[in-house]
C-alpha positions in Angstrom: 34.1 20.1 -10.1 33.7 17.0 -12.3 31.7 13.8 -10.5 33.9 10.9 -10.1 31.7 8.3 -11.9 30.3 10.2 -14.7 32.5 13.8 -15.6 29.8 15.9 -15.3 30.8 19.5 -14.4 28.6 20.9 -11.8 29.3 23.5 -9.2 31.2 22.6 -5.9 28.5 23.8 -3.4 25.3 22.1 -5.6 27.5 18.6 -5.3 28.1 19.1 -1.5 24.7 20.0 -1.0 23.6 17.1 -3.1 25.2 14.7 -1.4 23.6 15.6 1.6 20.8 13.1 1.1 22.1 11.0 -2.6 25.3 10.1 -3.5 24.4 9.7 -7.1 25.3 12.5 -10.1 22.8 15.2 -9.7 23.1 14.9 -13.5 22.8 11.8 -15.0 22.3 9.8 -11.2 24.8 7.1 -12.1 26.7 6.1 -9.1 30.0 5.3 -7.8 30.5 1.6 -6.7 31.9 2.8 -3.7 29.9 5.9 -2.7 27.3 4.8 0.2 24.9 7.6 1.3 24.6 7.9 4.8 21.0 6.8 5.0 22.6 3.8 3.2 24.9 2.8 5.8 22.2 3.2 8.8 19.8 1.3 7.3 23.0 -1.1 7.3 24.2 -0.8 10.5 20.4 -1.2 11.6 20.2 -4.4 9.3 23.4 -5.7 11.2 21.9 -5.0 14.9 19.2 -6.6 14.2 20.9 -9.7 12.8 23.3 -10.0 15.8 19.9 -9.2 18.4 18.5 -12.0 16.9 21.6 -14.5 17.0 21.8 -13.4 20.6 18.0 -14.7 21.1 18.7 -17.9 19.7 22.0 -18.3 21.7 19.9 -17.4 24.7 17.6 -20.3 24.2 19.8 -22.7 23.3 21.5 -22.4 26.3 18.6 -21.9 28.6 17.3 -25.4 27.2 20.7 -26.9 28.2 20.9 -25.6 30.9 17.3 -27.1 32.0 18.3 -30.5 30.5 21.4 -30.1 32.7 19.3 -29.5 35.4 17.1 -32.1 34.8 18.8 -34.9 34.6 21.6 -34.3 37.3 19.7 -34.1 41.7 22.7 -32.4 42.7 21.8 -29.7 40.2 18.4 -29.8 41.2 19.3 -30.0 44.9 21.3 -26.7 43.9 18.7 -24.9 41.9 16.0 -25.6 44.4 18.2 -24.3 46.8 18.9 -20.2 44.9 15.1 -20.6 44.4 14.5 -20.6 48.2 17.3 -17.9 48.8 16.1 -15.8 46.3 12.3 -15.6 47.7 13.8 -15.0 51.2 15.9 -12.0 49.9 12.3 -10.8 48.2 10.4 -11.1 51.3 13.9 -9.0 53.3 13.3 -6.5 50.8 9.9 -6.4 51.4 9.8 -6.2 54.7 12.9 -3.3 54.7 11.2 -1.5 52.4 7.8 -1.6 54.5 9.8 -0.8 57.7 11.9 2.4 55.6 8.2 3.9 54.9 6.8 3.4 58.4 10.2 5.1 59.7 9.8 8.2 57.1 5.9 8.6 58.1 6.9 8.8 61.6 9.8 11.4 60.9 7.6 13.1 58.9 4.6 13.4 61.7 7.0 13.9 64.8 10.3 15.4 64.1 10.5 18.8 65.1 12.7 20.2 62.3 11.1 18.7 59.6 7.6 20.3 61.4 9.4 23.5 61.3 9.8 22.8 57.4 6.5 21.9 57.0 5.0 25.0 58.3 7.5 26.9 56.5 6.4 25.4 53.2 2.6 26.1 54.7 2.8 29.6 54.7 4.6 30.1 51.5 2.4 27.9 49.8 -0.6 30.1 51.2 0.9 33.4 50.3 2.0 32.0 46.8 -1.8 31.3 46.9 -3.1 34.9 47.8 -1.0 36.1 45.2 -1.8 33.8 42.6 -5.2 34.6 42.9 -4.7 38.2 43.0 -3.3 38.1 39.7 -5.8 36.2 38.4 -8.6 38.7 39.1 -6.7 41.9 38.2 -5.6 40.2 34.8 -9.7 39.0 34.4 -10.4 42.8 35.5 -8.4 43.9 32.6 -8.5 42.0 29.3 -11.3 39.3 30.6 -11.8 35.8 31.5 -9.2 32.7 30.3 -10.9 31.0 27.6 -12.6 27.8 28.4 -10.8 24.7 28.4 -12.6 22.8 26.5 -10.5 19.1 26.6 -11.0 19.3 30.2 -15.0 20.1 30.6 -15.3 16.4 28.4 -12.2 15.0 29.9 -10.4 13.9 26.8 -7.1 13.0 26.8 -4.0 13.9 24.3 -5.1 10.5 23.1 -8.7 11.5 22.1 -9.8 9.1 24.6 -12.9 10.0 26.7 -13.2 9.1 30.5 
């Protein structure tokens, strides 16, 4: 095939592979005026967001300051304001308190309702056997090719981070 800008000759698989990751002539690298590599056009598109995240922010305070001179200079507004304020606290504290109630319901279903005990012993005895077992295969696998090698990022208590405790 012959490149569009330039009239090199190269082969039709080493251009589609080249263009992959440049758009220029594999040759010469001139360029076409209208060719935009991918990488191009999402640094683009990124450039773009970013200008229209920070337009938004400025919008945002613009109007939040006036709003607040709104606010300020009108006591009916305030009046109203002042007035979702105090809503808005009493919804918190309802949530609060149905959220604290919801918890003190589930402890209770969880200490006295008899199916859920039935569960719970259920999940007892399968987490004991699951136990048994486990621990049987530990020692016939330690009995056999020896012990698991220490863990060393444990015994100093370092994290993925490299931090120390």
């Amino acid at each position: 095939m012959h490149m569009p800008m330039c009239g090199h000759k190269i082969h039709t698989i080493c251009a589609l592979s080249a263009a992959q990751y440049d758009v220029r002539c594999p040759v010469c690298r001139s360029q076409h005026p209208d060719c935009v590599s991918i990488r191009d056009r999402e640094n683009n598109l990124l450039m773009q967001y970013q200008d229209l995240t920070d337009l938004q922010d400025v919008l945002q305070r613009r109007y939040r300051r006036r709003r607040n001179v709104a606010v300020r200079n009108s006591p009916k507004l305030q009046k109203i304001r002042d007035r979702v304020k105090e809503i808005k606290h009493t919804f918190a504290q309802s949530e609060r308190d149905l959220d604290r109630e919801w918890m003190r319901f589930q402890r209770n279903a969880w200490k006295n309702d008899p199916l859920i005990g039935k569960f719970r012993e259920a999940r007892r005895k399968q987490q004991r056997k699951l136990s048994v077992l486990n621990r049987t295969l530990e020692k016939r696998l330690e009995d056999r090719i020896g012990c698991p090698p220490v863990d060393f990022m444990s015994i100093f208590n370092i994290d993925l981070a490299g931090d120390t405790d």
